[in-house]
GUMARFI-552309 format. One line per 10 residues: number of its first residue (from 1); for each residue x negated, y, z of C-alpha. Coordinates in steps of 0.05 Angstrom, whole numbers. Each point is the difference from the previous one (the first is absolute). Example, Ala and Ser with C-alpha at 12.3 -4.5 7.8 and 13.67 -1.06 7.14 Angstrom:
// residues 2
1	-246:-90:156 ~ -27:69:-13
END
This chain:
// residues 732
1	-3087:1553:1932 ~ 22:69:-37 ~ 0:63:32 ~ 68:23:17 ~ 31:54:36 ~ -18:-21:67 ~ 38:54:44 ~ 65:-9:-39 ~ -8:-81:6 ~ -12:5:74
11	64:41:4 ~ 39:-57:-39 ~ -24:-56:40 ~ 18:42:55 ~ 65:16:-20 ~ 2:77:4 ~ -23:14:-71 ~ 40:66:-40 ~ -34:-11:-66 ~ -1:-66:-22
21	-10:9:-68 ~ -71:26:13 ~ -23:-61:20 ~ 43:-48:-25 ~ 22:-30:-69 ~ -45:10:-59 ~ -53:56:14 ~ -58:25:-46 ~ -67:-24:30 ~ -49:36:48
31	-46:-5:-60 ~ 48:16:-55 ~ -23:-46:-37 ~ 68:-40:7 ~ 65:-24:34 ~ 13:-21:62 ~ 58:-35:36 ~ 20:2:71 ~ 51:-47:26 ~ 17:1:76
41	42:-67:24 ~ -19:-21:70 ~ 41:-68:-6 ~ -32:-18:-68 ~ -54:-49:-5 ~ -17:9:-69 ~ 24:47:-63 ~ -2:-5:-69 ~ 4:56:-56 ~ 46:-20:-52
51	24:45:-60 ~ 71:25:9 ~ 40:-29:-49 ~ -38:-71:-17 ~ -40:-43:49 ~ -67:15:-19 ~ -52:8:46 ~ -28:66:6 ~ -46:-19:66 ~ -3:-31:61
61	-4:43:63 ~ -62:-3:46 ~ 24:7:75 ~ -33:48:35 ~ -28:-5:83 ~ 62:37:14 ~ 50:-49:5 ~ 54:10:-52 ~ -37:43:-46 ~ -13:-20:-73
71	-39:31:-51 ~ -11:-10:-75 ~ -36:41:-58 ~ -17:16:-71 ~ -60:32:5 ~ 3:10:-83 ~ 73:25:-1 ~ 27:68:0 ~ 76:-5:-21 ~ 49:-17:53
81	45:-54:-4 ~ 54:-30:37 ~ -12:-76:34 ~ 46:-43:36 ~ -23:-27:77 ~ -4:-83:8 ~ -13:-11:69 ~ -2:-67:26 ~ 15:4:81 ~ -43:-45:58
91	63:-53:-8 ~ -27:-13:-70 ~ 73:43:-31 ~ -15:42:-62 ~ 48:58:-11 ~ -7:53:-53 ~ 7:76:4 ~ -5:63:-34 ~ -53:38:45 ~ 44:68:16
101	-66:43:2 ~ -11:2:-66 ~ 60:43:-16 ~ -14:63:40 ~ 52:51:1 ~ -26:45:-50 ~ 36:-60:-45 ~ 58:17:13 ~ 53:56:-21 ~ 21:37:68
111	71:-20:13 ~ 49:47:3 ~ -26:44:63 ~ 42:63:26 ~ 39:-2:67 ~ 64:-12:-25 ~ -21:-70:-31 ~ -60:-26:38 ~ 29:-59:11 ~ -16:-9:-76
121	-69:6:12 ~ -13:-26:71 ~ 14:-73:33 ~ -11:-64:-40 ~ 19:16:-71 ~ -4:-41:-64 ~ -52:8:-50 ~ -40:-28:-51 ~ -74:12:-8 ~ -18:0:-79
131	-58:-41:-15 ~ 10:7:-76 ~ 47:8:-59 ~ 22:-61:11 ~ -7:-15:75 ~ 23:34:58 ~ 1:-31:79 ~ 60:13:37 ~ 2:7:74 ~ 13:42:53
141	-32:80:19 ~ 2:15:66 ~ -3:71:33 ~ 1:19:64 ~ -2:67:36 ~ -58:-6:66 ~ -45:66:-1 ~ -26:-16:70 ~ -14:-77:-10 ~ -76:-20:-10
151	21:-54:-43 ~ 64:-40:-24 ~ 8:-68:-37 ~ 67:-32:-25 ~ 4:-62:32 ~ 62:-55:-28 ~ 12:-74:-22 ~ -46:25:-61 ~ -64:2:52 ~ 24:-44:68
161	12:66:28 ~ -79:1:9 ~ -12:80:3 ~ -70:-11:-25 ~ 12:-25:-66 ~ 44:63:-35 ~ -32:67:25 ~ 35:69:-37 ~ -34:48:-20 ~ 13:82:15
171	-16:59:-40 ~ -3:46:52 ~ 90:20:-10 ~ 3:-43:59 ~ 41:-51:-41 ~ -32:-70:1 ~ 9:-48:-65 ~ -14:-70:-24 ~ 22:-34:-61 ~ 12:-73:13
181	9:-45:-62 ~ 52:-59:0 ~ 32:28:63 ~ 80:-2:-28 ~ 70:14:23 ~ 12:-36:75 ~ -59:3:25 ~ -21:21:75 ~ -51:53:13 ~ -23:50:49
191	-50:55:16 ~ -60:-14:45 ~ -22:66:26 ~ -67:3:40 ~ 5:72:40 ~ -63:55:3 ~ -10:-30:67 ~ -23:-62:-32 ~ 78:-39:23 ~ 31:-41:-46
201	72:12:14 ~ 55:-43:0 ~ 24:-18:-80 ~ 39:54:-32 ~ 62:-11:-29 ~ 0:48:-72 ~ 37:51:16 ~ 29:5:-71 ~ 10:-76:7 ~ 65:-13:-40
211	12:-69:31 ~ -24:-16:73 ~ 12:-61:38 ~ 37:-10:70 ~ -44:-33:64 ~ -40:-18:17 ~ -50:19:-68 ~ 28:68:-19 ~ -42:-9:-63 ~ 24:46:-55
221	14:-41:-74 ~ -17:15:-69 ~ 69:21:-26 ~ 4:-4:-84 ~ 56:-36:-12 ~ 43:53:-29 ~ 50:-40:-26 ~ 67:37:9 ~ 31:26:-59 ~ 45:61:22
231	65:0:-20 ~ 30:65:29 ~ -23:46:-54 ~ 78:30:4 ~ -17:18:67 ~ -68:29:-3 ~ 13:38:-65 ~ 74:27:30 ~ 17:70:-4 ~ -24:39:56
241	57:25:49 ~ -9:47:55 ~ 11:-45:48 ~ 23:52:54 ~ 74:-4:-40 ~ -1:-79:2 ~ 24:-48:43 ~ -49:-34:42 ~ 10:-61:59 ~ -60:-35:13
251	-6:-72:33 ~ -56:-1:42 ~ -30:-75:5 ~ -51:-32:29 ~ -6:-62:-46 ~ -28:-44:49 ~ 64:-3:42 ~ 56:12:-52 ~ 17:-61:-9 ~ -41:-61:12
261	-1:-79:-12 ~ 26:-70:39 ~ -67:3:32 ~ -9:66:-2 ~ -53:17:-45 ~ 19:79:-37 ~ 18:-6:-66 ~ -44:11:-54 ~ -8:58:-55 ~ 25:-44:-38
271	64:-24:45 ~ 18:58:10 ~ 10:21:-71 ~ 49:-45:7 ~ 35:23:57 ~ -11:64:22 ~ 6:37:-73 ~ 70:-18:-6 ~ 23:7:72 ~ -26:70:-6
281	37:16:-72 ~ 63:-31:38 ~ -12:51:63 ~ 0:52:-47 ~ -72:30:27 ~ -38:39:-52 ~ -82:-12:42 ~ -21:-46:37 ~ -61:19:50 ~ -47:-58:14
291	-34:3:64 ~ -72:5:-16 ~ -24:-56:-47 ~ -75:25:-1 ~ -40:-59:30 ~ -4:3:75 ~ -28:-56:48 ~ 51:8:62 ~ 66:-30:-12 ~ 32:45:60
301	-22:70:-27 ~ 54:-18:-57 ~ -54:24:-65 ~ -6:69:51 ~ -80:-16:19 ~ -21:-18:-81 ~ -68:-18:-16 ~ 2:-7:-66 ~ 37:62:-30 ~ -9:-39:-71
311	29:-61:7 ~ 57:-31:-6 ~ 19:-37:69 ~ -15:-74:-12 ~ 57:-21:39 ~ 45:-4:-46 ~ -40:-20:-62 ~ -47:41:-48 ~ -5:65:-33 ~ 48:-26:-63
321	42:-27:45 ~ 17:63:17 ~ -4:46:-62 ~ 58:-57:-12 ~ 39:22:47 ~ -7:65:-12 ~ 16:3:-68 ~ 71:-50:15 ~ 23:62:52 ~ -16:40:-61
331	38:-30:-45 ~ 60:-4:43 ~ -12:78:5 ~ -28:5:73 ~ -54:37:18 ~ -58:-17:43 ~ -27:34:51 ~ -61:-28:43 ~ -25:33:71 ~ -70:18:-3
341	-51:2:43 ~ -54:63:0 ~ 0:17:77 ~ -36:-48:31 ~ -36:-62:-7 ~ -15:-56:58 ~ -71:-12:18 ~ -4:-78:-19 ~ -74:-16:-19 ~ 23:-18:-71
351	19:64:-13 ~ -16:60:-18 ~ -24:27:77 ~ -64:20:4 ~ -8:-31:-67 ~ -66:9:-20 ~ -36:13:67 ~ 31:68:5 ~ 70:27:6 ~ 7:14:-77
361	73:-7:7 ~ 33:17:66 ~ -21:75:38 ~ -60:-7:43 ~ 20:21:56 ~ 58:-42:36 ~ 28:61:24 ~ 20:14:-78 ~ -5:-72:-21 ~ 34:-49:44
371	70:-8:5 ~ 25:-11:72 ~ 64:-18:-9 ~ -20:-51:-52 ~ -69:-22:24 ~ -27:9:-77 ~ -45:48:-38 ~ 17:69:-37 ~ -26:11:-77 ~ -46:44:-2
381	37:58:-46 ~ -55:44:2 ~ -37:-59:-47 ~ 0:10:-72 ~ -3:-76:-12 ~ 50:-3:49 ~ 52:40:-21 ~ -14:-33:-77 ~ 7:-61:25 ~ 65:7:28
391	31:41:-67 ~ -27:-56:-35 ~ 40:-43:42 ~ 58:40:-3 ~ -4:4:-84 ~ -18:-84:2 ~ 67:-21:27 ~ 38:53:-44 ~ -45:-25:-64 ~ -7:-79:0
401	56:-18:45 ~ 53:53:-32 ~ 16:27:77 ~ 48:55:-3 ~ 2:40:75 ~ -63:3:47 ~ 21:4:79 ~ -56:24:24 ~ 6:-26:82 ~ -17:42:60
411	2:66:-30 ~ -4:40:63 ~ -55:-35:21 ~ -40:29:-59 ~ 19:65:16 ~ -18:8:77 ~ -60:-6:25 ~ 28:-5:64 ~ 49:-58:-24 ~ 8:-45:62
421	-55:34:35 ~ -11:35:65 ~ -34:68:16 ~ -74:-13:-10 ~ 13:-71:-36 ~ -6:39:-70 ~ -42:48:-44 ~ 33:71:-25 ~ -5:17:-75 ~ -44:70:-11
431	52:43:15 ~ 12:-29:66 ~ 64:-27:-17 ~ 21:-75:1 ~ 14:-13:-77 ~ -41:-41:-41 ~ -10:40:-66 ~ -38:-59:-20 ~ 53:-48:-6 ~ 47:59:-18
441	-36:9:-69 ~ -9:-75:-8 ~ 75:-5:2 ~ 12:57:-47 ~ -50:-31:-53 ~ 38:-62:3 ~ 61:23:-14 ~ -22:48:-51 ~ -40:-62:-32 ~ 63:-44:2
451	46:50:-23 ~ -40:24:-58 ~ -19:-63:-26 ~ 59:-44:14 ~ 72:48:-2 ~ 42:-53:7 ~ -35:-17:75 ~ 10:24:57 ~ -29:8:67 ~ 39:-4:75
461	-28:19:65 ~ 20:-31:66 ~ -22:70:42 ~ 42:18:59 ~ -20:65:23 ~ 16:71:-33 ~ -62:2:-40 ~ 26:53:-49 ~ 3:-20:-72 ~ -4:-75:2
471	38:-9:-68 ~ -17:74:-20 ~ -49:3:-71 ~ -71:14:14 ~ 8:63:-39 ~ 55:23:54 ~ -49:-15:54 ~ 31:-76:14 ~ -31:-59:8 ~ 33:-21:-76
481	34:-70:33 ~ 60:-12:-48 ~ 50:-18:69 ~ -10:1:76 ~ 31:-45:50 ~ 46:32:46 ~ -13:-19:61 ~ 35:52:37 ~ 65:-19:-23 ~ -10:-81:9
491	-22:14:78 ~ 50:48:14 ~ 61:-43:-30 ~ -20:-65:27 ~ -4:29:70 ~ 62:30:-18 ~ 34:-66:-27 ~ -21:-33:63 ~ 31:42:53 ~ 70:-30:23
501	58:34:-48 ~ 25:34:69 ~ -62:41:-2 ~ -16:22:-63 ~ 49:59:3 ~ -63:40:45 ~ -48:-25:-59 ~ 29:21:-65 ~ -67:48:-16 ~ -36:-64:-11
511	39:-19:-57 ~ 8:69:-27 ~ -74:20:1 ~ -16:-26:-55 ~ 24:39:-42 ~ -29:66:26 ~ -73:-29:-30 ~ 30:-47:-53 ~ -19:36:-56 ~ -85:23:28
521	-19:-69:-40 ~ 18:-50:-44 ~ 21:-55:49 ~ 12:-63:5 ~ 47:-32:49 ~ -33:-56:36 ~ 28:-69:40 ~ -69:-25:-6 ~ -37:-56:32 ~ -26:37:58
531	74:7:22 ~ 9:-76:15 ~ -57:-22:32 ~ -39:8:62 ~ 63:-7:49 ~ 28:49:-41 ~ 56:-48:-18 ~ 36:-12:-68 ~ 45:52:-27 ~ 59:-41:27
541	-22:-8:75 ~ -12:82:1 ~ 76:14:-8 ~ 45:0:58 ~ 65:-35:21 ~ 29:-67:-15 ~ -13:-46:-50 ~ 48:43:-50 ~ -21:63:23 ~ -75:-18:-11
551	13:-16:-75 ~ 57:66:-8 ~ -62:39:24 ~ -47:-24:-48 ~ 43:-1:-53 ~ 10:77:16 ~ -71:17:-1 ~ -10:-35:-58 ~ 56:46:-34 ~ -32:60:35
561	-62:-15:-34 ~ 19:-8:-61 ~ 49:63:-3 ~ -65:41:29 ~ -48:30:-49 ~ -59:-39:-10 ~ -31:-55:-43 ~ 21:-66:48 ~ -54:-59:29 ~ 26:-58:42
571	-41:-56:28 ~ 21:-69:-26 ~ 53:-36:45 ~ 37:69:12 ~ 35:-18:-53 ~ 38:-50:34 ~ -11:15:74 ~ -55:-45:12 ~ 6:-25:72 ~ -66:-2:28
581	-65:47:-7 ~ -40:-11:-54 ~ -57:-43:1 ~ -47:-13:-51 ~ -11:-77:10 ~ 68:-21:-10 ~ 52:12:-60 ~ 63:57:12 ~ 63:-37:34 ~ 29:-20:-69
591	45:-46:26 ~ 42:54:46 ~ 24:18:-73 ~ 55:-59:17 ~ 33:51:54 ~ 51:44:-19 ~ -30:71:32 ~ -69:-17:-31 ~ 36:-26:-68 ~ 34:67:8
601	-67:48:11 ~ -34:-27:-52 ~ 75:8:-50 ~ -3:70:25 ~ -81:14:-18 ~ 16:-22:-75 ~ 55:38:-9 ~ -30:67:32 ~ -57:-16:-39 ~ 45:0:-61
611	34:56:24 ~ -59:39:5 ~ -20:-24:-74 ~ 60:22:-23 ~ 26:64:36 ~ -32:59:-35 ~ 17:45:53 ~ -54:-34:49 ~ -50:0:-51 ~ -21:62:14
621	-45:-8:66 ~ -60:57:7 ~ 45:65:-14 ~ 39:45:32 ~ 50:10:-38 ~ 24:-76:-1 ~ 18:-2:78 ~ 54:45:34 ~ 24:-14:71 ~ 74:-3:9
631	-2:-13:78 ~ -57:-15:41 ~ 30:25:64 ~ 52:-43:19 ~ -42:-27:57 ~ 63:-21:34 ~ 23:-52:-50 ~ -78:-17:-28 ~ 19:18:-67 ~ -35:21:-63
641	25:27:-64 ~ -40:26:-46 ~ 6:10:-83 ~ -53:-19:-48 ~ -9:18:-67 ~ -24:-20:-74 ~ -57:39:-33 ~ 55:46:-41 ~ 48:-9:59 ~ 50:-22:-47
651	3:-64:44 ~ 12:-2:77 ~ 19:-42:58 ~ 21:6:70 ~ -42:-47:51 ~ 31:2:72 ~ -23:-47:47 ~ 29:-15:73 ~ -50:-21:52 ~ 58:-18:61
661	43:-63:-4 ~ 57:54:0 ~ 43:0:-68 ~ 27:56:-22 ~ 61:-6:-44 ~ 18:75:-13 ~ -71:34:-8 ~ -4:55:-30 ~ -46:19:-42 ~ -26:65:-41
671	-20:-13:-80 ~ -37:33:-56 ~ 49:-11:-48 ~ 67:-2:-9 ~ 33:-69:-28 ~ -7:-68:10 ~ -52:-36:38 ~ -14:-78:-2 ~ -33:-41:55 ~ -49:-43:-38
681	-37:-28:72 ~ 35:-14:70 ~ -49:-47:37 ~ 59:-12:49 ~ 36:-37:-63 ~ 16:-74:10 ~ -50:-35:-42 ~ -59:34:40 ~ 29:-33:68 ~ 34:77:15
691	71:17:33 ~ 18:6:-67 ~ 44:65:39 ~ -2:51:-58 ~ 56:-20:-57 ~ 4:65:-42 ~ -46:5:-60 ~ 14:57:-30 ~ 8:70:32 ~ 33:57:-44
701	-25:68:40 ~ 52:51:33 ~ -12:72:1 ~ -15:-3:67 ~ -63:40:29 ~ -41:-45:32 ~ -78:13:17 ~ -14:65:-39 ~ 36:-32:-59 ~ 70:10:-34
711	8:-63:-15 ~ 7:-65:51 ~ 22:-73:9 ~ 25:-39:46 ~ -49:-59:6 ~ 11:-72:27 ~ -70:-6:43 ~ -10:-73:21 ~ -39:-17:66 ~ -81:-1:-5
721	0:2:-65 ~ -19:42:-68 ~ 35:26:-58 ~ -9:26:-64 ~ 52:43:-38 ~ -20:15:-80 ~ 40:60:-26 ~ 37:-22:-62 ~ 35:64:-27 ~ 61:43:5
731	63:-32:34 ~ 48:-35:-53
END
């Protein structure tokens, strides 16, 4: 029997070995007078040496005492070659392979490797190993990133998930790595860490793992199959707008529940190329926002708990699947915007919790790193690694899936280390206070990496406190988000909207407020999710009164909002007044779309839509100058006027909107301008289901002083409803 590296073959057998490739593969002799080759296969019963690209026999292995170890040698040779593995198993089966440790890493180029692309370089990635000029073995290079484990092995369908048989090897970066020839697209893998205690943990799911299955395995897939062939190079390569002057109304969808099958099975990717792309274009939306799609194991956290911030969710098919769908809202000129996950992570043992025996990426201490509210783990944004591996995250959805907005979820709770916490419950920052300036400069890389290297991105934050700066540039001292969500405004009108009409006149401050901080960010008004769940109720079951009443109301909110400065979110099924809260495990109530008030809502969400689209006046949403309050006081008749205004202000309109189910059919009303003014909206008209009260069209203004202005009308005001005046010129 040769002499071999005893130590590091103990350590193999043993399965917590870091440097394979010092005792196995082919190794020059203890006496240097040769070659020798160590092969370590516990289920093998015999192995043969054959040349790699013919059948001849180099040697036949001798089995060692250990069980499982094989060695061979050339005592007279001194130039290494590569050998193919024939190993013929106890059940007399004879299966060949390409021993990985003969190709140590020093064979291959580095991957790309900087922290806005390490998804480039760590994972499962394709590769070939050259043998020759004319030979090269493909298969698969795995990385993985475990600086506290004693030892990791890949373990797959390549192996029988038998952690003994693929060790990795570490240079010391803390990244472990293994190629494995013959390991191809589709096929299931996973990390077996052993801890410094001596532990092996529960298998890993790769946390750059661009494909991961559902229960009960988990196992994260080989993913090579890039098949899709964009086709929205018009949209990728478009001029880029400042998109502060554009119109933007955002469906928010969770695709799960949109609309679903006879048995209820979600439609695919796929399906849904087919049917949501042109419902959208119809609706007149310019984004959708997809719920998270990042792989995620519990069907009731809706993608919010993701392990798996690299892959696709298999629930509705695979990663081309969805670059498919992608690229049809594209090409029917709709942007897509996905949430995204970077505040917290749940602790399921597949994940990345105490990952490799240690907390490499969640805050030690649970007093910094455990979300109470959610019962998961925080990132660690003091981590290097960390913080790369979520910008590379960030840059891999904009890059190879052609993403165009980042919501980055739970802003605030980034922010505060207090978030959700009582006195003594958390951990003040150096100064004493309770912001994390961790997570505070991981946010402002990440928008300075997106913005820099992607201009036609953006990035939105749902954050509802008074953080200053939100959607300020990092070189202004903001956090650099492109938009905020406004939550201020959606709580205080939807309490509003819900009080009875009789009492609204004490409440009028909760409407106008808005505007006193509407201009501090870039915001976004949001209907989201959140809003129609939980006993929350749908949109519909909010408003108050009668059957009639109940859909006036919305229909005047929905006017409000859109006449308000701000880029515009709704949830799916607002739309149409879905009837009951939203639940992810059933389709939206399609079918109330046969009743006239529903039929109605969802006439009425098109056309503002289009109306919004169209109107350049309410283009204009993050400055001052394009919002000027007519009346905000008349707290005794709920109403609002206000005037809003194109870019050059050579375009305006007049929005009024009456919150009582009192018309008004001599209201008058102060103007900017002298001349004529046309209503272009009235969601009291007929075909929305409304009293249909106002007649007039067309108002020609007197010179009658009327709220600070010389000019006025007398305006037609219809019963819970909106309306929108466009000034069209001088009087004929």
């Amino acid at each position: 029997m040769p002499t071999i590296k005893n130590a590091l073959i103990n350590d193999v057998i043993h399965t917590h070995c870091s440097d394979p490739f010092g005792c196995l593969g082919l190794q020059v002799s203890a006496d240097k007078k040769g070659l020798q080759l160590s092969v370590w296969q516990p289920a093998a019963a015999s192995i043969t040496v054959l040349a790699i690209a013919s059948d001849k026999v180099l040697a036949t292995m001798t089995a060692s005492p250990n069980k499982g170890l094989f060695t061979a040698e050339w005592p007279d040779c001194h130039t290494p070659f590569h050998y193919r593995l024939a190993i013929t198993y106890s059940d007399g089966n004879t299966h060949t392979l390409v021993d990985p440790y003969q190709f140590s890493d020093a064979t291959f180029t580095d991957p790309e490797h900087h922290q806005a692309s390490l998804y480039k370089s760590q994972g499962a990635i394709k590769t070939d190993a050259v043998v020759n000029e004319t030979l090269s073995i493909q298969g698969t290079r795995f990385a993985v990133y475990a600086p506290a484990a004693r030892s990791v092995s890949v373990v797959g369908d390549f192996n029988g998930w038998d952690g003994r048989t693929h060790p990795m090897s570490s240079n010391g970066d803390g990244i472990w790595r293994l190629f494995v020839p013959d390991v191809q697209h589709g096929t299931r893998y996973k990390f077996e860490i052993r801890a410094r205690s001596g532990d092996v943990l529960p298998h890993r799911t790769d946390p750059y793992a661009q494909r991961i299955e559902q229960y009960p395995s988990f196992a994260s897939v080989t993913c090579f199959d890039h098949k899709h062939q964009w086709q929205d190079n018009d949209w990728v390569t478009r001029p880029i707008v400042d998109l502060y002057e554009h119109p933007m109304s955002i469906y928010e969808l969770h695709l799960g529940s949109w609309r679903r099958k006879e048995d209820n099975q979600p439609l695919s990717y796929l399906e849904l190329i087919d049917e949501l792309v042109p419902y959208v274009k119809e609706m007149g939306y310019t984004h959708v926002e997809l719920l998270p799609i990042t792989e995620y194991p519990f069907d009731g956290s809706w993608g919010y708990q993701p392990v798996g911030l690299y892959a696709v969710t298999s629930r509705f098919g695979t990663p081309e699947d969805f670059k498919a769908l992608v690229d049809a809202l594209h090409r029917a000129n709709i942007g897509v915007i996905m949430d995204w996950v970077p505040a917290h992570f749940p602790a399921d043992s597949h994940g990345l919790a105490n990952f490799d025996g240690s907390k490499q990426y969640e805050y030690p201490d649970p007093k910094k790193g455990w979300h109470p509210e959610w019962n998961s783990l925080i990132y660690d944004f003091g981590k290097e690694h960390v913080v790369n591996y979520l910008i590379s995250n960030a840059v891999y959805w904009l890059e190879e899936f052609h993403i165009d907005g980042l919501r980055v979820d739970a802003v605030a709770s980034m922010l505060y280390l207090d978030y959700s916490r009582e006195d003594g419950e958390w951990i003040p920052n150096k100064d004493g206070g309770n912001h994390n300036y961790e997570a505070i400069d991981f946010l402002r890389r990440l928008n300075e990496t997106v913005y820099l290297n992607h201009p036609r991105c953006f990035t939105v934050a749902e954050e509802s406190t008074a953080f200053p700066g939100v959607s300020k540039p990092t070189y202004m001292n903001g956090l650099g988000f492109g938009f905020k969500w406004n939550m201020g405004w959606m709580n205080d009108s939807l309490a509003y909207m819900q009080k009875d009409p009789l009492y609204r006149q004490h409440h009028q401050g909760d409407l106008s407020f808005s505007m006193v901080y509407a201009f501090d960010e870039q915001f976004v008004l949001p209907i989201s999710h959140d809003e129609v769940v939980h006993g929350k109720g749908s949109m519909i079951t909010k408003m108050p009164g009668d059957t009639w009443q109940k859909f006036a109301n919305l229909r005047a909110f929905s006017a409000y909002m859109y006449f308000h400065p701000g880029k515009k979110l709704n949830f799916m099924g607002n739309e149409f007044a879905q009837g009951q809260e939203w639940s992810h495990e059933r389709s939206l109530d399609w079918h109330l779309l046969e009743i006239d008030f529903h039929k109605a809502q969802h006439a009425l969400s098109k056309d503002l839509n289009h109306l919004y689209q169209n109107e350049a006046s309410l283009h204009l949403d993050h400055a001052p100058q394009s919002f000027e309050w007519i009346s905000h006081d008349d707290s005794a008749n709920s109403i609002l006027a206000f005037a809003r205004y194109s870019k050059s202000r050579d375009a305006h309109s007049l929005a009024v909107i009456n919150f009582t189910p009192m018309p008004h059919g001599q209201y008058r009303i102060g103007v900017p301008n002298a001349g004529r003014y046309q209503v272009v909206m009235d969601t009291d008209a007929s075909q929305y289901t409304g009293s249909g009260f106002a007649t007039q069209t067309t108002y020609e203004t007197q010179a009658i002083g009327s709220h600070g202005r010389t000019h006025s009308i007398e305006l037609q005001v219809p019963p819970l409803a909106g309306l929108l005046l466009r000034w069209i010129g001088d009087a004929i």
